[in-house]
C-alpha positions as CSV (number, residue, x, y, z in Angstrom):
1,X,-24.2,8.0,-15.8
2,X,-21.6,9.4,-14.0
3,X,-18.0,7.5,-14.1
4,X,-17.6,5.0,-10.9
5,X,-14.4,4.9,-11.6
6,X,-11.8,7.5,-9.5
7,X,-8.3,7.9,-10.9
8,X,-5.4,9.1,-8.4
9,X,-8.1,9.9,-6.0
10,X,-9.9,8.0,-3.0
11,X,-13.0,6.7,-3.5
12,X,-15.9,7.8,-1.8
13,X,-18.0,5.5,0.8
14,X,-21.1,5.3,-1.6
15,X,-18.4,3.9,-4.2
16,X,-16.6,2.0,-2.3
17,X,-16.8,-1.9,-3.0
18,X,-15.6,-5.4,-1.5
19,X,-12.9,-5.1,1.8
20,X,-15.7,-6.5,4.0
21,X,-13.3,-8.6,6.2
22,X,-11.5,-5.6,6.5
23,X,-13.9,-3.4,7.2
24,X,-15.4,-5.8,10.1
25,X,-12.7,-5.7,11.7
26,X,-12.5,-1.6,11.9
27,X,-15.9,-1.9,13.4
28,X,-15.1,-5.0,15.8
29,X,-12.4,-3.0,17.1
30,X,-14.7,0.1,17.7
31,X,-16.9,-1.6,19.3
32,X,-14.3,-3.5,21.7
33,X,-12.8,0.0,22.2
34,X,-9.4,-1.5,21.0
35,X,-7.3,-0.2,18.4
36,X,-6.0,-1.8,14.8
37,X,-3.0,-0.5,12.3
38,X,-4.1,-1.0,8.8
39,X,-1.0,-1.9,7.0
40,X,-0.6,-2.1,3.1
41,X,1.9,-1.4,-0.7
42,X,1.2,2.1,-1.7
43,X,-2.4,2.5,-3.7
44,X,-3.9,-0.2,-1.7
45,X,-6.7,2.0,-0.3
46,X,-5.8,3.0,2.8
47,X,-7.3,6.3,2.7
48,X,-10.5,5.2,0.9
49,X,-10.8,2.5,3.8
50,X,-10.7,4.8,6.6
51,X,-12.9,7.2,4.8
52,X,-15.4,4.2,4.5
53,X,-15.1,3.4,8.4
54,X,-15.9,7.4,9.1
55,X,-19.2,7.4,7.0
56,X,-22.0,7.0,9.3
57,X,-23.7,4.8,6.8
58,X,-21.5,2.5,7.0
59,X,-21.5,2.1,11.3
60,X,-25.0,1.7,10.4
61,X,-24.9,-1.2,8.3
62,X,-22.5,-3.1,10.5
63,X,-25.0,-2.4,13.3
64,X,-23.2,0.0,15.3
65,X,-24.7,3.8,16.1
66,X,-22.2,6.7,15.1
67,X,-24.2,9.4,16.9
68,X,-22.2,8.9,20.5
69,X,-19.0,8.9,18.6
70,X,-16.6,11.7,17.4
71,X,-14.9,10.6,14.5
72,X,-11.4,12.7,14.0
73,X,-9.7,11.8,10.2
74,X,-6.4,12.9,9.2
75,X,-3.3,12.0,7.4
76,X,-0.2,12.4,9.5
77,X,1.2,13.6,5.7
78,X,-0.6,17.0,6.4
79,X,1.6,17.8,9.5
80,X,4.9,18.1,8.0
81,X,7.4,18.1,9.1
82,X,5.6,16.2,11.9
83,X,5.8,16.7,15.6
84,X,4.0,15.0,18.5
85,X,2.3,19.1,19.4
86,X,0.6,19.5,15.9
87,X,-0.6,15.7,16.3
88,X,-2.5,16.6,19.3
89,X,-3.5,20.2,18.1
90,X,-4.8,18.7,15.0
91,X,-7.2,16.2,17.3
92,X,-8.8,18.7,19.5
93,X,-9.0,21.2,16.5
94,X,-10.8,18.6,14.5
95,X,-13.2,17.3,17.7
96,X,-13.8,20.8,18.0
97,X,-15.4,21.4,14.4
98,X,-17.7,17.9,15.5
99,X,-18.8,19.0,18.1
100,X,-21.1,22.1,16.7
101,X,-24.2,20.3,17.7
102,X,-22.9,20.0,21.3
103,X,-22.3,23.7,22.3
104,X,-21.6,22.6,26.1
105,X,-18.9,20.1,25.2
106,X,-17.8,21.9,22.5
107,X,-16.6,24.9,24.8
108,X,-14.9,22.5,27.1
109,X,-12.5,21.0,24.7
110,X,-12.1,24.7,23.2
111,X,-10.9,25.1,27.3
112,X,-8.1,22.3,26.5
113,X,-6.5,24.1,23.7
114,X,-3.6,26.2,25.3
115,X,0.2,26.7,23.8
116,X,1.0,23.5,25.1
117,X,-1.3,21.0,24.0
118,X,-0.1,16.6,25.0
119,X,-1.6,14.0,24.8
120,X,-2.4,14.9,28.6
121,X,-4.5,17.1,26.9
122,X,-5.9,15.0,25.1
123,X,-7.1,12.5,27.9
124,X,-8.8,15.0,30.0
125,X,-10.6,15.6,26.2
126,X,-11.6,11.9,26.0
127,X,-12.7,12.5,29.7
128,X,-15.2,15.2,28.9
129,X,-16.4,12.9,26.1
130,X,-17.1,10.0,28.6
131,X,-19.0,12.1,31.0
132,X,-21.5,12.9,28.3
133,X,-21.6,9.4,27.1
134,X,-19.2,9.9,24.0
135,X,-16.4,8.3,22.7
136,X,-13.1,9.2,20.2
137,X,-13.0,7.2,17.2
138,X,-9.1,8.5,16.0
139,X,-8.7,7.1,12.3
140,X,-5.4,8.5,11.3
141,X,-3.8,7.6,7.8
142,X,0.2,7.6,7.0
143,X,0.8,7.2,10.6
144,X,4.3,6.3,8.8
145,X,5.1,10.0,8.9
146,X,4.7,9.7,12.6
147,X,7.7,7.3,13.0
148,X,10.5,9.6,10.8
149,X,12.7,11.9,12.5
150,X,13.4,15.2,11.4
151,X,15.2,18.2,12.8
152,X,12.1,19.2,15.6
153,X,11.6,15.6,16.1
154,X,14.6,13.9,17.2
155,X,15.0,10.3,18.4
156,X,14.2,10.8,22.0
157,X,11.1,12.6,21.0
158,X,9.7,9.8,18.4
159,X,10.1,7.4,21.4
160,X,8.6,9.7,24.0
161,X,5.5,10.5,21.4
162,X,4.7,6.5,20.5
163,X,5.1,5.5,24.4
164,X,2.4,8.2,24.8
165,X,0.2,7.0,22.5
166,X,0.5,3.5,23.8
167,X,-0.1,4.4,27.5
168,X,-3.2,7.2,26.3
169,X,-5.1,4.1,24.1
170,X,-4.0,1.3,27.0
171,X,-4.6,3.2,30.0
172,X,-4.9,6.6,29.9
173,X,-8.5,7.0,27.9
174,X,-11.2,5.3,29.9
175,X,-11.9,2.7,27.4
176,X,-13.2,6.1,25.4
177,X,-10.5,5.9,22.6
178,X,-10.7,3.7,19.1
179,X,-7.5,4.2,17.3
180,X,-6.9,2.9,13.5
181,X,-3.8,3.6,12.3
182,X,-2.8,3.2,8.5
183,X,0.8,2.7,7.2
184,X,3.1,0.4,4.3
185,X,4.3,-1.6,6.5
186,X,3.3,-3.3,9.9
187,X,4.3,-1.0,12.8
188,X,6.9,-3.6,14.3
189,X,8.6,-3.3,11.1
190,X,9.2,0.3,10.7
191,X,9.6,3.0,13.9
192,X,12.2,2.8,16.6
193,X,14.1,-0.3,18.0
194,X,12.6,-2.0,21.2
195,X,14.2,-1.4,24.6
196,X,14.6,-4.7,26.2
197,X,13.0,-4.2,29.7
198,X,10.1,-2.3,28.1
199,X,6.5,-3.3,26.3
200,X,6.8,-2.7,22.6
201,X,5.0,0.7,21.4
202,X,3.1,-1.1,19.1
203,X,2.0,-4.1,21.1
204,X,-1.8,-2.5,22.3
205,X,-2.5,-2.9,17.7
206,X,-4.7,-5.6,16.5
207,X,-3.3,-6.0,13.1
208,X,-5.2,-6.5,9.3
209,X,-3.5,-5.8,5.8
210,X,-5.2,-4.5,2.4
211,X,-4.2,-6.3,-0.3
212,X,-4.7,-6.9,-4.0
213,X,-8.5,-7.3,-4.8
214,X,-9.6,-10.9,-4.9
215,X,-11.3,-12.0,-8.2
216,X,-14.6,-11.3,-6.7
217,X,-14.0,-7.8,-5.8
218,X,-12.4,-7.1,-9.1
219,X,-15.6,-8.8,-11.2
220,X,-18.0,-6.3,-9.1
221,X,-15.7,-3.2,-9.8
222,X,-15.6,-4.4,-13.4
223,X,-18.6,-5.2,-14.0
224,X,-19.7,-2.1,-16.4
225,X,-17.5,-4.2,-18.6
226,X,-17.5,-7.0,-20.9
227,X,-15.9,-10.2,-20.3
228,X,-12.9,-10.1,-22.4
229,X,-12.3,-7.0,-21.3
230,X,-12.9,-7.3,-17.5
231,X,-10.3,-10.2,-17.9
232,X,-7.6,-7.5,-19.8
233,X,-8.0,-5.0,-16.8
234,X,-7.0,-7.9,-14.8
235,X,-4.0,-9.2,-16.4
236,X,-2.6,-4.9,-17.3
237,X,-3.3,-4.4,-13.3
238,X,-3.1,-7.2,-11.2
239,X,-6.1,-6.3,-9.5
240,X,-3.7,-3.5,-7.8
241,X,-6.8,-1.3,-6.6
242,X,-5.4,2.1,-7.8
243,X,-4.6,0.8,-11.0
244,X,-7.7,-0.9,-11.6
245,X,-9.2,2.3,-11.0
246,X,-6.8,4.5,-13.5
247,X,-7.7,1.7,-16.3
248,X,-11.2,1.8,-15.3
249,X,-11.8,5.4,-15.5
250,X,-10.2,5.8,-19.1
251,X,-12.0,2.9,-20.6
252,X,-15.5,4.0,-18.7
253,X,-14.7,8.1,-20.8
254,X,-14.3,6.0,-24.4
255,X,-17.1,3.3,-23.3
256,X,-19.8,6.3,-22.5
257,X,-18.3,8.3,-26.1
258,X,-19.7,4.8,-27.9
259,X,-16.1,5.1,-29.1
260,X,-13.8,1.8,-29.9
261,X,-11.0,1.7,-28.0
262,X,-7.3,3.6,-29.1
263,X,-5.1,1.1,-27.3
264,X,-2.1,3.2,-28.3
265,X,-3.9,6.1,-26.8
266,X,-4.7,4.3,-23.8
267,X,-1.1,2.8,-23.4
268,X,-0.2,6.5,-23.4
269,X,-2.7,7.7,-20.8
270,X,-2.2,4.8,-18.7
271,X,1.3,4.8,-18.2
272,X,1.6,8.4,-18.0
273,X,-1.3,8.2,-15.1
274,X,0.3,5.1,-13.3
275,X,3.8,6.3,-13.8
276,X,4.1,7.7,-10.2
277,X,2.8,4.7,-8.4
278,X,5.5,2.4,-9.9
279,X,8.2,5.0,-9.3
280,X,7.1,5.0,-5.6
281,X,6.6,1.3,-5.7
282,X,10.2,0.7,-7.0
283,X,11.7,3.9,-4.7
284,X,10.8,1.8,-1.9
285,X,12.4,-1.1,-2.4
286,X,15.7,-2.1,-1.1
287,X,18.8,-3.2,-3.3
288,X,18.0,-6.8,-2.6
289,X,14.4,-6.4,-3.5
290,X,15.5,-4.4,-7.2
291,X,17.7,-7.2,-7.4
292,X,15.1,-10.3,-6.9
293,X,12.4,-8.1,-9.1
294,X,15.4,-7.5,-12.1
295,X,15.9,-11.5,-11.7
296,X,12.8,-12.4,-12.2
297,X,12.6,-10.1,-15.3
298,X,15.2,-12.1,-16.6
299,X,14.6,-15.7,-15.9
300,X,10.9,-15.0,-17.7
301,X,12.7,-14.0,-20.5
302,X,15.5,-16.4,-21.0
303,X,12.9,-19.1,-21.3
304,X,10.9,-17.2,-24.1
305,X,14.6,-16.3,-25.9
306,X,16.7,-17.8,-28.9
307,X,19.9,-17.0,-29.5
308,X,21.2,-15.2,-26.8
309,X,24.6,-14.2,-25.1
310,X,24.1,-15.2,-21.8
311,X,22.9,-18.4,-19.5
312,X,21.2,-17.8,-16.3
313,X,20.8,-21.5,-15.4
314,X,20.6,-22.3,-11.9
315,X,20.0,-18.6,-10.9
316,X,16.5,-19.1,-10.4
317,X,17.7,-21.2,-7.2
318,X,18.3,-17.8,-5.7
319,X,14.3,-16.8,-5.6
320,X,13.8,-19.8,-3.2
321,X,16.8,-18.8,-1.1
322,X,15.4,-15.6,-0.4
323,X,11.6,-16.6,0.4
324,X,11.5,-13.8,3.3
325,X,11.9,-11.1,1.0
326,X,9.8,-12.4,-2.2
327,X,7.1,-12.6,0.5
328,X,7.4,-9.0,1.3
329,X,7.3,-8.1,-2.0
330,X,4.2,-10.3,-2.3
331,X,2.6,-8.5,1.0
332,X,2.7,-5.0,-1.3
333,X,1.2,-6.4,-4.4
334,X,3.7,-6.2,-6.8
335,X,4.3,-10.0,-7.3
336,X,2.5,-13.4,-7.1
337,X,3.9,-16.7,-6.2
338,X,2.4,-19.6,-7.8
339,X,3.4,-23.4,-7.9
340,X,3.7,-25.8,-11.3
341,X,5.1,-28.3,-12.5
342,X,8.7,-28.3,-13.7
343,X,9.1,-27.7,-17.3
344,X,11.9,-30.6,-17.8
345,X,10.2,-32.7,-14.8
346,X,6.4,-32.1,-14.8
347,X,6.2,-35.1,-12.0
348,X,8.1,-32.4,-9.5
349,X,6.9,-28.9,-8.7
350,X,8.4,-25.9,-8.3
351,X,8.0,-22.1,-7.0
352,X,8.1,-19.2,-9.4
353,X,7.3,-15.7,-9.0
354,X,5.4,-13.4,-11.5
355,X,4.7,-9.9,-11.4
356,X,1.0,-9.0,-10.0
357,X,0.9,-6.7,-13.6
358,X,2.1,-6.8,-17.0
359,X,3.1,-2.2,-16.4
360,X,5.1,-3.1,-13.6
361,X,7.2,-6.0,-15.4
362,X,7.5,-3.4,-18.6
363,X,8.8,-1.0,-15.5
364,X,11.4,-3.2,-14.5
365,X,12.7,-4.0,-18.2
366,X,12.9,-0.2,-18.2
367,X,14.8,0.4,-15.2
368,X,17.2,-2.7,-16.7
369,X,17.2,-0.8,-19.7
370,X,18.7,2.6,-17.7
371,X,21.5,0.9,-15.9
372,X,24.7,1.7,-17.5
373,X,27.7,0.0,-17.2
374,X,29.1,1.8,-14.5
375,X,25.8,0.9,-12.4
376,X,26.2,-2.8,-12.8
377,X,29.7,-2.0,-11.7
378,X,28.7,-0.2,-8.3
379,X,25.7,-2.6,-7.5
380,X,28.2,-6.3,-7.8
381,X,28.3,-5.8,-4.2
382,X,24.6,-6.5,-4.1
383,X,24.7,-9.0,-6.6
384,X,27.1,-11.0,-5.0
385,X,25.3,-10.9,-1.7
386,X,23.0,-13.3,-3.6
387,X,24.8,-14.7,-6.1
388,X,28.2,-16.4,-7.0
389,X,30.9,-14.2,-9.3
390,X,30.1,-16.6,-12.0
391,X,26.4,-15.7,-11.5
392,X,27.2,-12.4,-11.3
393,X,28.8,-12.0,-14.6
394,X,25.5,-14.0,-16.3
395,X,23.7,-11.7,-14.9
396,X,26.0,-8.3,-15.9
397,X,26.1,-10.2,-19.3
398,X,22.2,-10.6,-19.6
399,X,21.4,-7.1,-18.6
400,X,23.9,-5.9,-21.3
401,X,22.6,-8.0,-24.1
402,X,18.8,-7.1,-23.2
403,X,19.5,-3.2,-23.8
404,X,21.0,-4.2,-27.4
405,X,18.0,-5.8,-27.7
406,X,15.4,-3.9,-26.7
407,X,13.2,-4.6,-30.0
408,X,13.3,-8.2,-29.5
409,X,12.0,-7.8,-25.6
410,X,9.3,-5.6,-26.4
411,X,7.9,-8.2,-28.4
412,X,8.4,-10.8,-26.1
413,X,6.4,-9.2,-23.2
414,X,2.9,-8.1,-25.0
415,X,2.7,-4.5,-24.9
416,X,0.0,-2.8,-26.0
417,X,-3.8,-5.1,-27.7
418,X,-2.5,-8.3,-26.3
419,X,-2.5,-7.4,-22.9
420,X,-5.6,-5.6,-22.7
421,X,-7.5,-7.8,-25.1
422,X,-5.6,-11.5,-25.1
């Protein structure tokens, strides 16, 4: 049997599993002729989702017919560096190749494609569509790349290109244009500022996130697996749908060999497969957010520690204070939220924070581990944005003592059999 399991690549529609909210509302907003931004944390499967929404399989089992629509896919990734012309180039070039069974219309939008192809263009395109009884169904993924500037697309252009696309899908189209958009954050959190007597470019977006899988999603990908084993995916990956797939796919290769598991060679091909995602993961988050992550490091620790040089009591007070932010973080996958009872006070309850998985947390020690002293020095600033100088030197003297320590640490946070097998 061949591995249903696809490392650092999207899944394909047949393999494609769970996301059925999510993939309702792709096809409610098809049929409304509306449009949706699909936001979610690197290796959520955005790509995988829009290929699932562009299999005609898949209109059929949520009871709509593909055949009048012409379904464009791209990644905005593929035009760098981006400008609004090879956006609308790449949508007529791609309706083009779709239309091969359609001769007639097929020469008419090859009609449309001068030197100077708009989005103009591109609604007299959605106007030859109409007349035949056809729609555009425009599923673009990393529309991110749309909203950064580079030297041939300056400010004025980025705002000239989004107002575009809001007046083409709100008025310009005929009610013959389905847009899903794909990106890591919601749209009214990235892109350009708002002017303050115009409609914001994002405001014509129903919007829907992909998150971590729920625990029913996971137990059907997992389910090639045993128990015990299903249960140490979950706890190395947090249910993070790339990772589940990278574990997945090197345990399926020793489960078909009839081979017992190497957990040290797994550990090794895991991390070395996974390494990237984290390193985008953590390259994306703010000073604030590295901070918050690094605390939470440290306050699991402290509690788990002996003797130690260092007392971070009361620090955990700065989690709640900066809810807005944990919640973000939360949003992308890489940590959960969960409420118990106080250690000291089990009658009260309290907030704490834990990371989604056990890789990422090792990540963070790491990235503790590689500040130097001059580091800690140049990021105070930061800390004392959040933090009182007292705090601050806890916290300078906890990051310290963990690097002497590194052995002890290790031990402390379960690498290797216990995580995978309890």
């Amino acid at each position: 049997m061949a591995n249903p399991f696809f490392a650092k690549t999207p899944v394909p529609p047949e393999y494609f599993i769970g996301r059925t909210s999510e993939i309702t509302a792709a096809f409610d907003t098809i049929h409304a002729r509306s449009h949706l931004a699909i936001w979610g944390g690197p290796g959520m499967g955005k790509t995988s989702y829009l290929d699932k929404v562009a299999c005609p399989q898949t209109w059929g089992k949520y009871g709509l017919d593909s055949s009048p629509a012409v379904i464009v896919l791209f990644s905005c990734q593929s035009l760098y560096p981006f400008t609004p012309a090879k956006f609308w180039a790449k949508i007529l070039t791609i309706m083009d190749d779709k239309l091969d069974n359609e001769p007639e219309l097929q020469a008419e939008i090859r009609n449309l494609k001068g030197n100077n192809i708009t989005n103009d263009t591109l609604r007299q395109a959605t106007t030859r569509l109409g007349k035949k009884n056809k729609f555009l169904v425009l599923l673009v993924d990393d529309f991110d790349a749309a909203l950064e500037t580079n030297e041939e697309y300056k400010e004025s252009d980025r705002e000239t290109f989004l107002a575009q696309c809001r007046g083409l899908a709100v008025h310009g189209a005929n009610r013959k244009l389905t847009m899903i958009v794909t990106s890591l954050q919601r749209l009214n959190e990235i892109g350009p500022p708002l002017r303050p007597n115009a409609s914001p470019w994002y405001n014509h977006y129903m919007y829907q996130s992909l998150k971590k899988f729920d625990y029913q999603e996971t137990e059907q990908l997992l389910s090639v697996f045993p128990l015990k084993l299903r249960d140490g995916i979950r706890n190395i990956t947090g249910s993070h749908p790339t990772l589940i797939q990278i574990a997945g796919f090197l345990l399926y290769i020793a489960k078909q060999q009839g081979e017992e598991i190497d957990i040290n060679k797994f550990n090794s091909d895991f991390e070395r497969d996974t390494k990237q995602i984290f390193e985008i993961i953590w390259k994306r988050c703010n000073d604030q957010q590295k901070t918050l992550l690094m605390l939470i490091v440290l306050l699991d620790l402290e509690g788990h520690l002996g003797q130690k040089d260092f007392d971070l009591k009361g620090i955990g007070r700065i989690l709640n204070q900066n809810e807005r932010t944990l919640t973000e973080l939360e949003e992308q996958g890489v940590i959960v939220s969960e409420i118990r009872p106080k250690p000291k006070l089990p009658k009260e309850q309290e907030k704490i924070y834990l990371f989604t998985s056990s890789i990422m947390k090792k990540w963070v020690m790491q990235e503790i581990w590689n500040t130097k002293s001059s580091e800690i020095t140049k990021h105070e600033k930061v800390f004392l944005n959040l933090m009182s100088h007292e705090q601050v030197k806890e916290m300078k003297k906890a990051i310290t003592w963990l690097g002497q320590h590194q052995d002890t640490v290790i031990s402390l946070l379960k690498f290797g059999r216990e995580i995978l097998f309890g």
